[in-house]
Each structure stands twice: as C-alpha cells, then as structure tokens.
C-alpha positions in Angstrom: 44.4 -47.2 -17.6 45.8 -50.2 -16.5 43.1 -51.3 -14.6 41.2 -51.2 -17.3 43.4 -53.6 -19.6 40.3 -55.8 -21.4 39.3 -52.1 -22.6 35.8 -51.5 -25.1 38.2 -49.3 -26.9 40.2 -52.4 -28.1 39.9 -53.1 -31.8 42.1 -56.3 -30.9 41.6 -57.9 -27.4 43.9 -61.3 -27.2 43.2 -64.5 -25.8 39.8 -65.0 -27.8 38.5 -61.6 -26.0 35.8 -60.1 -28.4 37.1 -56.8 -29.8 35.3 -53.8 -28.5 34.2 -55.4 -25.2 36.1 -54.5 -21.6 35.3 -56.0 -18.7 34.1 -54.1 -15.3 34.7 -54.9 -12.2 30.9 -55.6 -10.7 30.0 -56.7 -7.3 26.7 -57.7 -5.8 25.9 -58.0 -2.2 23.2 -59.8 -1.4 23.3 -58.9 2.5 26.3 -57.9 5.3 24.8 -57.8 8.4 25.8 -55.0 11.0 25.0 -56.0 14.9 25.1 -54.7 18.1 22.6 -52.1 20.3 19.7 -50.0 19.0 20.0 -46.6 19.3 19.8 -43.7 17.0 22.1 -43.2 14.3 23.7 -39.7 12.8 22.2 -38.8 9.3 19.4 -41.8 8.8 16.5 -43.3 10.2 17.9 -46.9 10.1 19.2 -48.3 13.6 21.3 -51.4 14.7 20.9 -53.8 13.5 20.9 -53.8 10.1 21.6 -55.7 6.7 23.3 -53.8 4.0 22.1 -54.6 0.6 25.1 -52.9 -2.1 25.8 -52.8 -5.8 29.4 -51.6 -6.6 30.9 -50.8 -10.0 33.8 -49.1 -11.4 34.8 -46.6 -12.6 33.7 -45.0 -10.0 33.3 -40.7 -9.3 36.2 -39.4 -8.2 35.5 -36.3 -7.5 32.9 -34.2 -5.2 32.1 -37.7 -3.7 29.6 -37.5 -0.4 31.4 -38.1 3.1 30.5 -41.2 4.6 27.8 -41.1 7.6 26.6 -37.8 5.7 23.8 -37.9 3.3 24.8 -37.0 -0.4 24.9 -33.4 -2.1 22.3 -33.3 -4.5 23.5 -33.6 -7.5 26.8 -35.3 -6.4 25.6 -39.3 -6.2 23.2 -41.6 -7.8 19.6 -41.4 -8.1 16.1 -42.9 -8.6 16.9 -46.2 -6.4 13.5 -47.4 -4.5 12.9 -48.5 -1.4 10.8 -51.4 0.1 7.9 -49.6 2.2 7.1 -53.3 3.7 10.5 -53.1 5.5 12.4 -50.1 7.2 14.9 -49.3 4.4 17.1 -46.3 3.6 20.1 -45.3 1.2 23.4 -46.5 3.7 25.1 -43.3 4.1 28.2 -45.5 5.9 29.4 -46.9 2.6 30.0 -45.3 -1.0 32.8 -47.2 -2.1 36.2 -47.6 -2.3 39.4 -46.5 -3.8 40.8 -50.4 -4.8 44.4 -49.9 -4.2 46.7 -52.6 -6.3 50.6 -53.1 -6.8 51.2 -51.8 -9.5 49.6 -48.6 -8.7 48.4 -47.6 -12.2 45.8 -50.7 -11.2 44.2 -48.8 -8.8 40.5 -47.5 -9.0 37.7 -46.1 -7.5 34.8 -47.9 -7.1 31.2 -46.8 -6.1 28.6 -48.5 -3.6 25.3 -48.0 -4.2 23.7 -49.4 -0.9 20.5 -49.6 1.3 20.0 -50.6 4.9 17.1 -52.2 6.0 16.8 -52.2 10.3 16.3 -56.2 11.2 15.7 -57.5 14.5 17.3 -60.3 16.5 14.7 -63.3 14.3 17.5 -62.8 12.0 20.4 -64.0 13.8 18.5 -66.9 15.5 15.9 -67.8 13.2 16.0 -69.0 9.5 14.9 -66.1 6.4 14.9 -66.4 3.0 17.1 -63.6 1.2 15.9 -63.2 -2.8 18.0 -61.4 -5.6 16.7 -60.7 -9.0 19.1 -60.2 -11.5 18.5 -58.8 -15.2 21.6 -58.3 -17.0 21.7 -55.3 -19.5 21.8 -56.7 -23.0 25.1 -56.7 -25.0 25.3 -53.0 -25.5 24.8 -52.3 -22.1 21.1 -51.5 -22.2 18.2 -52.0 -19.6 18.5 -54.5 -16.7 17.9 -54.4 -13.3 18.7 -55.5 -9.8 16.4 -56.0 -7.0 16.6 -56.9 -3.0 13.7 -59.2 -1.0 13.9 -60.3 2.6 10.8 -63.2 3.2 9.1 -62.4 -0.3 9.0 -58.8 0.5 10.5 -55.8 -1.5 13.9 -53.8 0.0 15.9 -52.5 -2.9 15.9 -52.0 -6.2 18.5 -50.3 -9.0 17.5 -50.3 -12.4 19.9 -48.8 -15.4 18.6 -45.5 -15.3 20.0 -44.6 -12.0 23.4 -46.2 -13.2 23.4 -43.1 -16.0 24.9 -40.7 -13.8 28.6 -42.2 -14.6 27.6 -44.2 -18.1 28.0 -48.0 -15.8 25.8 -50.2 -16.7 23.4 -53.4 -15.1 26.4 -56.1 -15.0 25.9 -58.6 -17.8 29.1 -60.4 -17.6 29.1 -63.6 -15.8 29.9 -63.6 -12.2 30.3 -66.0 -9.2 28.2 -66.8 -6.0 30.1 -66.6 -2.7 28.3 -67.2 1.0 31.2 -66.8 3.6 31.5 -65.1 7.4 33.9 -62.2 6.8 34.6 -59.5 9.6 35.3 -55.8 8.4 38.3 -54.6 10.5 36.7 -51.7 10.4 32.6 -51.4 10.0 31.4 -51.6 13.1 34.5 -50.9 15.1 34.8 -48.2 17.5 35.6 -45.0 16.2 37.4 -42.7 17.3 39.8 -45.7 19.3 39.2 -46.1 22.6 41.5 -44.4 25.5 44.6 -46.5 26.7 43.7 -48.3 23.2 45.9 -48.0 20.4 44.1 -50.2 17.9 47.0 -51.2 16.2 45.8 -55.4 16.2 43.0 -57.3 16.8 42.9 -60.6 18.8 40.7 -62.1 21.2 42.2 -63.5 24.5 45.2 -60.2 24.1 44.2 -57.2 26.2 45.9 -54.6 24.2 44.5 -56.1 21.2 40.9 -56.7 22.3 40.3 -53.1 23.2 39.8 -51.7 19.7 36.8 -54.8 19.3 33.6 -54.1 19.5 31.6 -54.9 23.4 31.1 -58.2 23.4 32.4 -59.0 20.0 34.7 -61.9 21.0 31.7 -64.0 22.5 30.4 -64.2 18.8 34.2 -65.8 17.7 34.2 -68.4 16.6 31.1 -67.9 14.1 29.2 -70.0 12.3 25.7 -69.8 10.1 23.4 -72.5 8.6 22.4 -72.1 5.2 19.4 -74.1 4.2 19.1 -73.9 0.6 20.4 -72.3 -2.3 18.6 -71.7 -5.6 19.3 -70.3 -8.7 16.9 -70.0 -11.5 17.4 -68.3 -15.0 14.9 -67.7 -17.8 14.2 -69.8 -20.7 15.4 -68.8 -23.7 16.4 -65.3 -22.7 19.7 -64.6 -24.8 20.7 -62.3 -21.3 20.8 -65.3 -19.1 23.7 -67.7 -19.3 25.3 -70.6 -17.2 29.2 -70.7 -16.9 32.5 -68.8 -16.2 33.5 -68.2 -20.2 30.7 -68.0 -22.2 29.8 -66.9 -25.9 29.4 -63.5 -25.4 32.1 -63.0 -22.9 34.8 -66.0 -23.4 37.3 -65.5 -20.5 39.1 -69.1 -20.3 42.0 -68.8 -22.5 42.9 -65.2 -21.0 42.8 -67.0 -17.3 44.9 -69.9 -18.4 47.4 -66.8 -20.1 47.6 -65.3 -16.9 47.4 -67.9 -14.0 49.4 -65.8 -12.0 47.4 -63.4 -11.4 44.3 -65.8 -9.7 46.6 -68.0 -7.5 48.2 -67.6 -4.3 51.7 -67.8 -3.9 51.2 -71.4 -2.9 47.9 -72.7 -5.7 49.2 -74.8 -8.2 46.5 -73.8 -10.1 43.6 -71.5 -10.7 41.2 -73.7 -9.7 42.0 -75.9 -6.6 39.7 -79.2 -6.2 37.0 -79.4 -3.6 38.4 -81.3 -0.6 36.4 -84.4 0.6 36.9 -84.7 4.0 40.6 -84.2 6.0 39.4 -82.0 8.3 40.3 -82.3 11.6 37.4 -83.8 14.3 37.3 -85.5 18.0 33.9 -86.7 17.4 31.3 -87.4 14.8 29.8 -83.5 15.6 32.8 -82.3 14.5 32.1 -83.6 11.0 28.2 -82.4 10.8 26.9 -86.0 11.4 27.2 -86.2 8.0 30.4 -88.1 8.1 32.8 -90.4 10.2 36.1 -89.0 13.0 38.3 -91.5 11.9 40.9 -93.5 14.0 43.4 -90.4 12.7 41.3 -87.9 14.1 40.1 -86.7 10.4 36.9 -86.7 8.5 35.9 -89.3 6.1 32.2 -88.4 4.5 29.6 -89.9 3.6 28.4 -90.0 0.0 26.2 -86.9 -1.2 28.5 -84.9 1.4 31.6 -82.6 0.6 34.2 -80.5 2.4 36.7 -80.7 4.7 34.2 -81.0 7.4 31.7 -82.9 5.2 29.1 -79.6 6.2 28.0 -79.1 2.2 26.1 -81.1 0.0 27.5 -82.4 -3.1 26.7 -80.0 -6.0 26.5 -80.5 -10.3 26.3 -78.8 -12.8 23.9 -80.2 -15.4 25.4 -78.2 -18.0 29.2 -77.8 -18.0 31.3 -74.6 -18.7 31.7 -74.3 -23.0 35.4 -74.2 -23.2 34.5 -70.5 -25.9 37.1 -70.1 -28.4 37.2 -67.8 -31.0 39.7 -69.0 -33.8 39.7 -66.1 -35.5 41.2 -63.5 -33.0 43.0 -66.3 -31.2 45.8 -66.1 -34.2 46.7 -63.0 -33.0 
C-alpha cells in the first residue's frame, strides 16, 4: 500500500533508508483528560472525569472491530493489558482507533487504540501531578519491549509485546517526538445525539446557533491554559534500544525528509523545521509575558535570557548531544 511506502519488504529503500526496515506509524498518549459531571457510564465502571492513557499503531484490524461504548467480542481485540489496582482503571471502550483518511486515498489506514481510563477527581485540574511513561522499545527485529502508565508514582497501564501479537505490531522502537499541547476533540465529549433546535454544524463561543452543540459550561473553560512544571526524560546507559535524535543509526530518516519537504510543511513553512520564536508576542502588560520578560513600547514581548517563545512562557532547552546527521553511502548511490 501506499501508506506503507518505507515498506520491510524493500530490498532497496532510498534516501539512506536501511533495506528491509518500514516505518509504522506509532502514537503514545501519555494522558487526554475527559471532564464534566459524575454519573454512570454505559458499558464500564469508569465515570467522569477521566484521563485516557492510549497506544495506537497501524495496521490496524479491519475487520470484526468492537463498537465504540461496547465492550469487545472476545476474540475480536487485544489482550493481556494490566491494570493499576492503586487507581480506578479500565480498558476505554469510547476509543479503538481510527480509519486515517489521506488525499491520496490509497494513503489511508486504519489504525488501532489500545486505551485505559483511569476515573480522576477535580485535584487534577487544580492541583499539580506527576504523569510517568516508561518506554522499552522492541529491539531491531521487533522483539520484547514494553510501555507502561503512572499517575504520582503509582501503576495505571501497562502493554507489553505480547498483547501486540494479535495483529504481528510491535513495541515502537523508532524514534519519536514529545508534544504537550491543549487540543479539543470536536467530538469526544460532545453531546450526542445533537441537541433539539441544534444542528451542530459549527462550533463557536459567543454564536447561539453554534454554541448549542458544546458541551454545558464548556465555553467558561475557553480560553485554556495549563502549567507544566517539569519535564524529564531519562534513557539507559548503554542500552543499544535507547537513542537520542530524529535520524539515528538504526533508523536514519534525514535525507528522506529533506527529499520530501513537501510533505512536513504547511503551505506557508519555508521549511521543515521552523525556528523557535523569541519573544513577538503580543502583551499590554508584563503578565502578558509570564513575568519572565518585558511589554515593550510596541506592545510585544522582549524576554529575558534563559526564556523562550513568543510569550517568553518556556524555558530555554539544549541538547547536549546533537542529532547525527546518519548517512549510509552505500545505498545513498542509488
């Protein structure tokens, strides 16, 4: 398939791509949080709210797959997960993937979820936790690993590769990237079926006939922010498994990005990667720029040193090792 164009079945893969190594499509979710009242909930013993913690791979199964807010066929879905039992948490029978849908259409696929909620309580929107993910990557040949969920030190989730037999996936091993944002599903959590008198065709806050289809109460949460104290990231010693960088030895991916910029760029990047902004952002006052920078006479930021961002809100990062620039000179002929 198309979507599957950095194939294991390639003798030759181009742009210094070893041969006989694809590339999947992995995504790890650390936590999506799901609010509002507490009440009973069809098919599981988890209530609002909640924090969702998923892994999703591709391929996916395409057929026989469980409907969502009913609990799976045995049989039919994935198996041997654990649970915390320090924390209420239970396979999410709301999400089991999606069918990715891309222009062209032979790049569409389906991908699977495999996801646990764990019930929270309202410490967790006002008060600071620490959210832990341990990540062992299968080796080379797609052996072993393991992924596992902890909320303040205590065990929620946990997939290891056996479970991921049922469609031959594997633990992902190929390197990947760490993104904290606020995104809103236009759909999870929203009303269903539509309201009356709603036809739920937009969204907006302040527009009657588009605030209908919100959730109650949703538009005194916008706009929303979240403090993030710290971020860590540790990997092990001398453990061939664990590597730092974007392209690295055993899965070089530079050249085949800067062959096909194209595809990771908006219609208005002038490149792949766009530089961190220091400061621009608009302000009124020095709260507008985190205290950790100036409002200047033109009403923008100007930051202070160790600070970053349009607002100046993150701390200036390194990276004591720098990405390899991997190429292999012997398939790179081709």
């Amino acid at each position: 398939m198309a979507s599957q164009e950095i194939s294991s079945c390639n003798k030759i893969n181009h742009y210094g791509l070893h041969s006989y190594q694809g590339r999947g499509a992995p995504e790890i979710d650390l936590l999506e949080a799901m609010g509002g009242p507490a009440g009973k909930i069809p098919n599981t013993p988890i209530q609002r709210p909640y924090i969702s913690s998923s892994l999703q791979v591709a391929p996916g199964v395409r057929n026989k797959r469980p409907v969502m807010g009913d609990q799976p066929v045995e049989g039919h879905w994935y198996t041997g997960m654990t649970y915390g039992n320090q924390t209420k948490t239970a396979l999410n029978p709301f999400f089991y993937g999606v069918t990715l849908v891309h222009k062209p259409k032979s790049y569409t696929y389906q991908a699977d979820a495999l996801s646990a909620n764990t019930q929270i309580d309202s410490s967790y929107f006002d008060d600071f936790h620490k959210y832990r993910l341990e990540w062992e990557p299968s080796d080379l040949e797609g052996k072993g690993g393991y992924i596992k969920w902890f909320f303040d030190d205590m065990f929620v989730y946990g997939i290891d590769s056996s479970v991921l037999n049922f469609t031959g996936s594997m633990i992902p091993n190929e390197p990947m990237y760490i993104i904290l944002n606020t995104a809103v599903s236009s759909n999870w959590g929203f009303p269903k079926p539509c309201p009356a008198d709603c036809d739920c065709t937009c969204f907006q806050c302040g527009k009657p006939d588009c605030e209908c289809g919100l959730p109650d109460n949703f538009c005194s949460n916008i706009p929303a922010s979240f403090e993030i104290d710290y971020v860590r990231v540790y990997q092990a010693v001398g453990d061939d498994n664990h590597k730092i960088g974007c392209s690295t030895e055993s899965h070089p991916t530079a050249q085949f990005i800067k062959g096909h910029k194209e595809r990771y760029k908006t219609e208005n990047d002038k490149d792949v990667l766009l530089p961190i902004q220091k400061g621009g952002g608009p302000c009124r006052t020095i709260a507008d720029c985190g205290f950790r920078g100036e409002c200047s006479p033109q009403s923008s930021c100007v930051c202070y040193d160790k600070f970053t961002g349009p607002t100046c809100l993150a701390n200036e990062g390194f990276n004591d090792q720098p990405d390899p620039q991997v190429e292999n000179p012997i398939q790179r002929k081709y």
